[in-house]
PAMARMI-560916 format. One record per residue (C-alpha): x negated, y, z negated; residue in three letters. Coordinates in nm, 3 decimals, decimal comma. Each point is the difference from the previous one (the first is absolute). Layout:
! residues N
        xx        yy        zz   rest
         X         Y         Z    Ala
...
! end
This chain:
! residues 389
        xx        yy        zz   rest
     0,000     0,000     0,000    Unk
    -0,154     0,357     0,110    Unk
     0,065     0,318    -0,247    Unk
     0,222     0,215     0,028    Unk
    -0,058     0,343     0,185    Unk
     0,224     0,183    -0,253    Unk
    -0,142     0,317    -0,103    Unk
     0,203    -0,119    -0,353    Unk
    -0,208    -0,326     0,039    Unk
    -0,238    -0,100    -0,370    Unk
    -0,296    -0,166     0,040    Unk
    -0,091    -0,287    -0,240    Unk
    -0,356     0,183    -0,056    Unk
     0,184     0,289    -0,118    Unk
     0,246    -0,196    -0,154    Unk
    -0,242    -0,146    -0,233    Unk
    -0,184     0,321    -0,083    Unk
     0,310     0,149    -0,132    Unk
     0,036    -0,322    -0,241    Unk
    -0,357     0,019    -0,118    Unk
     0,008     0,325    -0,055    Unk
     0,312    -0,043    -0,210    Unk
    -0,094    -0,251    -0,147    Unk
    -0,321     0,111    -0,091    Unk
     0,130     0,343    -0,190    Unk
     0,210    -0,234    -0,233    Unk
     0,392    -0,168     0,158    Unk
     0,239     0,059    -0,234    Unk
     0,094    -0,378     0,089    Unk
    -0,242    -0,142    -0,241    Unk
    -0,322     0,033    -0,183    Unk
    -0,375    -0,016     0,150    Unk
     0,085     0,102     0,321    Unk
    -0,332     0,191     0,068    Unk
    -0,177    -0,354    -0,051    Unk
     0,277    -0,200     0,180    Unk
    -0,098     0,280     0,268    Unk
    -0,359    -0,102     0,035    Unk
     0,083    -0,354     0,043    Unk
     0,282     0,038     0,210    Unk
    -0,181     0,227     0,280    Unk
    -0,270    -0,274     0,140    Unk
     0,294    -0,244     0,049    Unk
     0,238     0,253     0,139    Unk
    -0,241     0,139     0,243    Unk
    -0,177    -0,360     0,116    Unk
     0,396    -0,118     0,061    Unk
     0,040     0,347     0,198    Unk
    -0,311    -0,063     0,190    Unk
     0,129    -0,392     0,105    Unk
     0,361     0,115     0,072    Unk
    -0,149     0,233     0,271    Unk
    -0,244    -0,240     0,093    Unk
     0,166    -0,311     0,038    Unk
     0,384     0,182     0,035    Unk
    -0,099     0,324     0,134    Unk
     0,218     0,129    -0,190    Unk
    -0,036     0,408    -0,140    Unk
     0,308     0,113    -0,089    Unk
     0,211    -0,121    -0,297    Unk
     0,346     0,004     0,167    Unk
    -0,202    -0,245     0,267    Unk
    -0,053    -0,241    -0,295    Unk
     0,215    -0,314    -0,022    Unk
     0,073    -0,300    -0,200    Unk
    -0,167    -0,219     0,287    Unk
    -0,357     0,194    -0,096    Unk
     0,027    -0,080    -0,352    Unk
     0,083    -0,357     0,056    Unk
    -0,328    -0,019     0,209    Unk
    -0,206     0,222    -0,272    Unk
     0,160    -0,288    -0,246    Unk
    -0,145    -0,260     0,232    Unk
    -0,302     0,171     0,024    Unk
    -0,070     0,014    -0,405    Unk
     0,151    -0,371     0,013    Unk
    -0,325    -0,075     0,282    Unk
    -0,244     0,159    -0,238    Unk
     0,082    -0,165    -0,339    Unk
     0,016    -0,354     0,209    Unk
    -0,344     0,063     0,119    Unk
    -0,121     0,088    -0,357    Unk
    -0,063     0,368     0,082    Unk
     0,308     0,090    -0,251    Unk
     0,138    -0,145    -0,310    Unk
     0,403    -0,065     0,046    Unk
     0,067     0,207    -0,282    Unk
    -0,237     0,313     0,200    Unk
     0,216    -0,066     0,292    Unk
     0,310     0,066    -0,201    Unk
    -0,191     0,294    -0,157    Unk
    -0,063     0,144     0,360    Unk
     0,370    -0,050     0,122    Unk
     0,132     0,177    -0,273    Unk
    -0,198     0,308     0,000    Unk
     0,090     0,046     0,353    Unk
     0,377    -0,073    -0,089    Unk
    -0,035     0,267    -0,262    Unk
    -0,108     0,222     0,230    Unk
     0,296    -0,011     0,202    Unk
     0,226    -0,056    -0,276    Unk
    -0,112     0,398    -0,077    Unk
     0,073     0,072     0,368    Unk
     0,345    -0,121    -0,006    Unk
     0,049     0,235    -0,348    Unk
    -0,087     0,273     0,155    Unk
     0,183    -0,016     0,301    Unk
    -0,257    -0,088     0,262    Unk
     0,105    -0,322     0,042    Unk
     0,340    -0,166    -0,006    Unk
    -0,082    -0,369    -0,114    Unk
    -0,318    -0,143    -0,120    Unk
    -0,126    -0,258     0,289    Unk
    -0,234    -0,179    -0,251    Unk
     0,275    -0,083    -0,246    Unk
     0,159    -0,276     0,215    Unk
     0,028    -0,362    -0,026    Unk
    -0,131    -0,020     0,380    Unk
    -0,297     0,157    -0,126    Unk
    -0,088    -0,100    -0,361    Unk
     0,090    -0,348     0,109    Unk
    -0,341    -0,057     0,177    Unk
    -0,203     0,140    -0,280    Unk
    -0,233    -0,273    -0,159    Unk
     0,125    -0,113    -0,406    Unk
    -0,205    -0,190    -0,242    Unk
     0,213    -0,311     0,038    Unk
    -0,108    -0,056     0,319    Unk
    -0,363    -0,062    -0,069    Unk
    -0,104    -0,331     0,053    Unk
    -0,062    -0,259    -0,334    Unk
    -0,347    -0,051     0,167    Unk
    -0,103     0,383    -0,031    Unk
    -0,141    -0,061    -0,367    Unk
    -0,136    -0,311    -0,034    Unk
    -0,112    -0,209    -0,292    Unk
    -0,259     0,042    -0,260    Unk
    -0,135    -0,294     0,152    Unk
     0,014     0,082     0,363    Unk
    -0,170     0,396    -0,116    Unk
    -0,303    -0,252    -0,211    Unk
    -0,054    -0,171     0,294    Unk
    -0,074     0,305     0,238    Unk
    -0,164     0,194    -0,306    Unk
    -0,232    -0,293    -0,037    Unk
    -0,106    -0,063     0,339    Unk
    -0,089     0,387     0,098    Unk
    -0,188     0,000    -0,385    Unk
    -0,215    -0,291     0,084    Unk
    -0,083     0,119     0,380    Unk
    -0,105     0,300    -0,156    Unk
    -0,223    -0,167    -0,264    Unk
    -0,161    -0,197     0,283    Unk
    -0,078     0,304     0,180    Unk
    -0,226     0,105    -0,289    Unk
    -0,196    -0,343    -0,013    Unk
     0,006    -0,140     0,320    Unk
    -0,224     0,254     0,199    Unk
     0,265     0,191     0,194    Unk
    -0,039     0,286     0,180    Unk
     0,099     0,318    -0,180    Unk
     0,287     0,071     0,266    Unk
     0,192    -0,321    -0,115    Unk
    -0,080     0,050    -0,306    Unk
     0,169     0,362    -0,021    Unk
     0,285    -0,157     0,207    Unk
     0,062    -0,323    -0,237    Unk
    -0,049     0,279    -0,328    Unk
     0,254     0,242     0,183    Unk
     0,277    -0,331     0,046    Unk
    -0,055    -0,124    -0,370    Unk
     0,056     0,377    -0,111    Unk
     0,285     0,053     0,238    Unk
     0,164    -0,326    -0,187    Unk
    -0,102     0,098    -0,297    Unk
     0,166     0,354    -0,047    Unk
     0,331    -0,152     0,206    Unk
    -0,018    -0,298    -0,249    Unk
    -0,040     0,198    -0,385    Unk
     0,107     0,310     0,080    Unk
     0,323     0,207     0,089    Unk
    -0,109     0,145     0,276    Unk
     0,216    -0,054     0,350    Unk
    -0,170    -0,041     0,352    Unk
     0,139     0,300     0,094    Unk
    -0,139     0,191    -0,277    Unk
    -0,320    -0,171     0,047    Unk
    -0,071     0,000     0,415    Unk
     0,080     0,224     0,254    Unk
     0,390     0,017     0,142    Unk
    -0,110     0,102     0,374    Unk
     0,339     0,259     0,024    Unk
     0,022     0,105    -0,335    Unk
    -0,246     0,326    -0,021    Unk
     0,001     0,005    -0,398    Unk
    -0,111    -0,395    -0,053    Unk
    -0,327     0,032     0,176    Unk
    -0,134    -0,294    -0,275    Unk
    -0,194     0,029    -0,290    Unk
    -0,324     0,128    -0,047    Unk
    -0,285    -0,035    -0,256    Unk
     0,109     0,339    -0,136    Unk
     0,315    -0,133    -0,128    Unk
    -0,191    -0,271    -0,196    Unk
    -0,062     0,072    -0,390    Unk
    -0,182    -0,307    -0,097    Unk
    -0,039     0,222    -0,379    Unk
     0,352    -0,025    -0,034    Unk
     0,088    -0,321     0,205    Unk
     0,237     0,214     0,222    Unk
     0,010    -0,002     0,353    Unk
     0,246     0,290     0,142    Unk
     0,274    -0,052     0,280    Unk
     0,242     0,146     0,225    Unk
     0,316    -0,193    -0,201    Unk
     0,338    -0,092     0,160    Unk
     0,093     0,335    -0,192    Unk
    -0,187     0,181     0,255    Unk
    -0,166     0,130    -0,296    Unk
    -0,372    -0,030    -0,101    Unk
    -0,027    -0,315    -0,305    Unk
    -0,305    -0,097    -0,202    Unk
     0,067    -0,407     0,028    Unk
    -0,240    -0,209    -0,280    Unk
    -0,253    -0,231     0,205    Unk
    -0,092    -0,320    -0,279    Unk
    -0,321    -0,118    -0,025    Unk
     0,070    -0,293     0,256    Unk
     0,037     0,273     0,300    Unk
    -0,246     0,267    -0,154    Unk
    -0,291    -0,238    -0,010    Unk
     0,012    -0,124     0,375    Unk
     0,089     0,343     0,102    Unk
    -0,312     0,117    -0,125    Unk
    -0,239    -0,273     0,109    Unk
     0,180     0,089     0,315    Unk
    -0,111     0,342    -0,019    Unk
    -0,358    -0,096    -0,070    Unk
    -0,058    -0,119     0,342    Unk
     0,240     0,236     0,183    Unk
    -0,205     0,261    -0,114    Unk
     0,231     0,255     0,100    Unk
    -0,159     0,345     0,097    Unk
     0,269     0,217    -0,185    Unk
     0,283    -0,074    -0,200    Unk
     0,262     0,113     0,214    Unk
    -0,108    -0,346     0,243    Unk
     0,291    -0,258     0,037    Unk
     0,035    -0,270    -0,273    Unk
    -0,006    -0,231     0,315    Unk
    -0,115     0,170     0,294    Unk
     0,153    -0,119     0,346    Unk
    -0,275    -0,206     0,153    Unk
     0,174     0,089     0,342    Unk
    -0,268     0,171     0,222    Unk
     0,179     0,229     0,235    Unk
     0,197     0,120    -0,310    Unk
    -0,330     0,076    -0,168    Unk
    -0,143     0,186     0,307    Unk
     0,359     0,211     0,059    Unk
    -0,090     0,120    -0,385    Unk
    -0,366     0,055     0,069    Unk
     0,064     0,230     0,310    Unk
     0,314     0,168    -0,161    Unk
    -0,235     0,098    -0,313    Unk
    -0,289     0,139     0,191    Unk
     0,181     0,160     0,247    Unk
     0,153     0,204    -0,338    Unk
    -0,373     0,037    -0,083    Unk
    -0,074     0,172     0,324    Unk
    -0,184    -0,273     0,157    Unk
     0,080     0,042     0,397    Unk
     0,108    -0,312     0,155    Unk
    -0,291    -0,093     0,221    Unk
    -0,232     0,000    -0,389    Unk
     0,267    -0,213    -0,122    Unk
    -0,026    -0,248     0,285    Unk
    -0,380     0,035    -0,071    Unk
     0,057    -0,124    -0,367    Unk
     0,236    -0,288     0,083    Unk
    -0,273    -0,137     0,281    Unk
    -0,275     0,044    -0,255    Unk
     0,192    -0,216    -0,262    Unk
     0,354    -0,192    -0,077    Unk
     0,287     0,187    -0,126    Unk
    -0,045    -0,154    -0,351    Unk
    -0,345     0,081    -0,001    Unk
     0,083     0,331     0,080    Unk
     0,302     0,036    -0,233    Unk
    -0,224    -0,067    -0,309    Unk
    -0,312     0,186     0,105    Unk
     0,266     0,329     0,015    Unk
     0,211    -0,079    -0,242    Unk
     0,313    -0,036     0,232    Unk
     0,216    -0,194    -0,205    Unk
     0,188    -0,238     0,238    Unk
     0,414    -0,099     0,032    Unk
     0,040    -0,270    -0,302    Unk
     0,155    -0,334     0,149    Unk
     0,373     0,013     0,099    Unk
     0,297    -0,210    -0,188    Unk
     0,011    -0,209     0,303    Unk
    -0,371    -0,033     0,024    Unk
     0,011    -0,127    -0,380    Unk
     0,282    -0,266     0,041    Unk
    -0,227    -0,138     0,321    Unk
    -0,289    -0,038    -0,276    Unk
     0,221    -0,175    -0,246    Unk
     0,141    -0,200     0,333    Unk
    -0,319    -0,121     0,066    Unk
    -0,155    -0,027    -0,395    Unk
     0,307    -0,229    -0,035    Unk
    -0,020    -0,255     0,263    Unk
    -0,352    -0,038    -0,106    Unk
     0,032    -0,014    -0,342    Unk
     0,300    -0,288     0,118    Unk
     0,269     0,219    -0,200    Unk
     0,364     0,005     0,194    Unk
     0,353    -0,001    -0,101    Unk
     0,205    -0,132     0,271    Unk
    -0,278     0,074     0,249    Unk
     0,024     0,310    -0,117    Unk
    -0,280     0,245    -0,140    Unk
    -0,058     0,203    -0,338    Unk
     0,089     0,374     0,077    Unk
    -0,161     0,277    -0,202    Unk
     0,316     0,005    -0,179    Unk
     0,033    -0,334    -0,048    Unk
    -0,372     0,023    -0,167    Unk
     0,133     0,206    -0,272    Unk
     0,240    -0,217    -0,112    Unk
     0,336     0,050    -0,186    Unk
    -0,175     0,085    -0,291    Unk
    -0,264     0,311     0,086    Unk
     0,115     0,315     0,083    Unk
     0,377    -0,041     0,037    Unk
     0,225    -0,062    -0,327    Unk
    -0,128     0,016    -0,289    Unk
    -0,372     0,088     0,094    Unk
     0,147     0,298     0,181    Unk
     0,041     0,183    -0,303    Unk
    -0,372    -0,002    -0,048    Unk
    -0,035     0,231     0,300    Unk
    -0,013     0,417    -0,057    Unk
     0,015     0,297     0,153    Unk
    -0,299     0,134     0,077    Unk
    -0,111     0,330    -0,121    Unk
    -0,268     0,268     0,060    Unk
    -0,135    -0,105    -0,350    Unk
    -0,212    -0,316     0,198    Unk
    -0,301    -0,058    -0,236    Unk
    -0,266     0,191     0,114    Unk
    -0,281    -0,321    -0,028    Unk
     0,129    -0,176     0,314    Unk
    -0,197    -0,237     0,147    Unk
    -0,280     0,127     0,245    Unk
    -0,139    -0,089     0,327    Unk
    -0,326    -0,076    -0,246    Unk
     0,181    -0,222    -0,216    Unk
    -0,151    -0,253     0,225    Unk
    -0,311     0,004    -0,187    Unk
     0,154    -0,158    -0,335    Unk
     0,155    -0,242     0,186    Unk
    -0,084    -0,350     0,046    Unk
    -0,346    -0,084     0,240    Unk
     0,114    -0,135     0,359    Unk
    -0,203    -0,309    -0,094    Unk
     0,158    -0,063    -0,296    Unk
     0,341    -0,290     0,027    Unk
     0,341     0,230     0,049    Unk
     0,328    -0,122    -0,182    Unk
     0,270     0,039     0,231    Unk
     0,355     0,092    -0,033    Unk
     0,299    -0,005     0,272    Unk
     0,130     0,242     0,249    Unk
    -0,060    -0,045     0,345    Unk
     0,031     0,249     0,263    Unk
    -0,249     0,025     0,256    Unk
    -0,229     0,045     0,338    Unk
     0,011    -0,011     0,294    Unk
    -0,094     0,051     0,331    Unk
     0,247    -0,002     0,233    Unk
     0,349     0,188     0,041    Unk
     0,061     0,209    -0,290    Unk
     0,299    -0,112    -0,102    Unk
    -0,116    -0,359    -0,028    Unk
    -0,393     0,090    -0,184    Unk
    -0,071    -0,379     0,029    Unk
    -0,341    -0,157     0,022    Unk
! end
């Protein structure tokens, strides 16, 4: 459907804008609006952005119930593919039904197109996740066990320090899925979600066992990481060696994503493009990345299910030839329920003693055995989306 040429016509751009901004200065409807304001306005403008995109649809009188049964299917697409929780999904939806909820109040519209069975109806619910999403204790032992002892041979058996990094970075990928609270979508990158860009070392407070994430609440949360997923985290960390602590947790090992970073950053250094293409002949992308201190895209969601995909079959773990999803690491007793309560806002009052880029020098020796936890996530180099080896 095409706009409308009506010089009366309201654009969903400056539809939203009006809400924000009356939201932001306080709605009599209810109280925090000036916070449900900031968290409203990246999902509001990223479903603006795919309406036109996919729709090309502008105008809010072009909008109908047909486009928010396919944004529905679209949020149901992202939480099947692990990208989204079902419960985000919902979260999504309903801040965009809100939206024109307020519309319809004030006259703009005269019926809310996202508050119909047609629509809501395709939206993803927490019933409909499959039994084999979390798996046993046992199944989670079994994977936990296998990536724990591969990296324990890695420190023994004379392997290169490549693999080495690569089995430490899958037993701490495990690890901080398996003990902590954290989600994959808090933890990796969400390739069209422009706030979850994954987590870095910055957001690591091994002082305080904390590890800070982009939440479901949109909001920032300071998440406790137990000893089982601090202690291969930071063996980890000893032979990532990251330059600076805003570098990726787990780093994409997907080259042409690495060199698209590498060029972007120097070019906003003032490098001129035949230099860069100098630089990149001279040395790899990686090798480049590090020597600059460009810190490269962190692995995607998908990228991190095709580790656990792969960590699985070897490791002989499956549920109905099926495979243990980042979620289904976790468990049904970290980070939802009960352990959920454990998790905080975070404030500006982050302990100042955070843990350095030099940390690395209290940490164990590379010689020295590693004890390995779970969480797998991983490398890869091929298409992005699958990071496999």
């Amino acid at each position: 459907m095409t706009d409308s040429d009506s010089d009366a016509d309201v654009t969903v751009v400056d539809a939203v804008d009006a809400y924000l901004q009356r939201k932001a200065v306080g709605d009599p409807d209810g109280p925090g609006a000036g916070t449900y304001a900031s968290n409203a306005e990246s999902i509001l403008r990223r479903w603006a952005d795919w309406l036109e995109g996919e729709h090309g649809v502008r105008s809010l009188f072009a909008l109908e119930v047909e486009h928010m049964r396919s944004y529905a299917d679209e949020l149901r697409a992202r939480a099947d593919r692990g990208e989204y929780a079902a419960s985000t999904a919902g979260t999504y939806y309903a801040v965009v039904r809100a939206f024109l909820s307020w519309c319809v109040r004030g006259g703009i519209l005269e019926t809310n197109p996202a508050a119909t069975d047609a629509a809501e109806s395709a939206l993803p619910t927490a019933e409909e996740r499959p039994d084999s999403e979390f798996w046993t204790a046992d199944q989670r032992r079994r994977l936990e066990t296998h990536v724990r002892e591969r990296a324990l041979e890695a420190a023994t058996d004379g392997v290169d320090r490549d693999e080495r990094r690569n089995r430490l970075r899958e037993y701490a990928m495990v690890a901080v899925l398996a003990h902590s609270g954290v989600r994959g979508s808090e933890l990796f990158r969400v390739p069209d979600d422009e706030r979850r860009t994954g987590a870095t070392w910055d957001d690591v407070d091994f002082y305080t066992g904390t590890i800070r994430v982009l939440g479901k609440s949109q909001r920032l949360e300071d998440v406790p990481l137990p000893a089982p997923a601090r202690t291969p985290l930071r063996r980890y960390r000893v032979v990532l060696d990251p330059p600076s602590n805003d570098w990726p947790l787990f780093p994409t090992r997907h080259a042409p994503s690495i060199a698209r970073r590498v060029r972007e950053v120097l070019a906003e250094r003032g490098r001129d493009e035949a230099r860069i293409e100098s630089l990149l002949d001279e040395r790899t992308a990686t090798q480049l990345a590090r020597e600059r201190a460009i810190a490269p895209p962190a692995i995607t969601t998908e990228g991190a299910r095709s580790v656990l995909k792969r960590l699985c079959e070897a490791a002989d773990v499956d549920v109905d030839g099926d495979y243990l999803t980042p979620r289904g690491v976790r468990g049904t007793g970290t980070g939802d329920g009960e352990d959920a309560d454990y998790r905080r806002e975070a404030t500006d009052a982050k302990p100042a003693l955070r843990a350095s880029v030099l940390e690395q020098a209290i940490a164990v020796p590379e010689e020295q055995p590693v004890v390995i936890d779970v969480d797998p996530i991983d490398s890869s180099e091929g298409d992005e989306r699958s990071e496999n080896n």
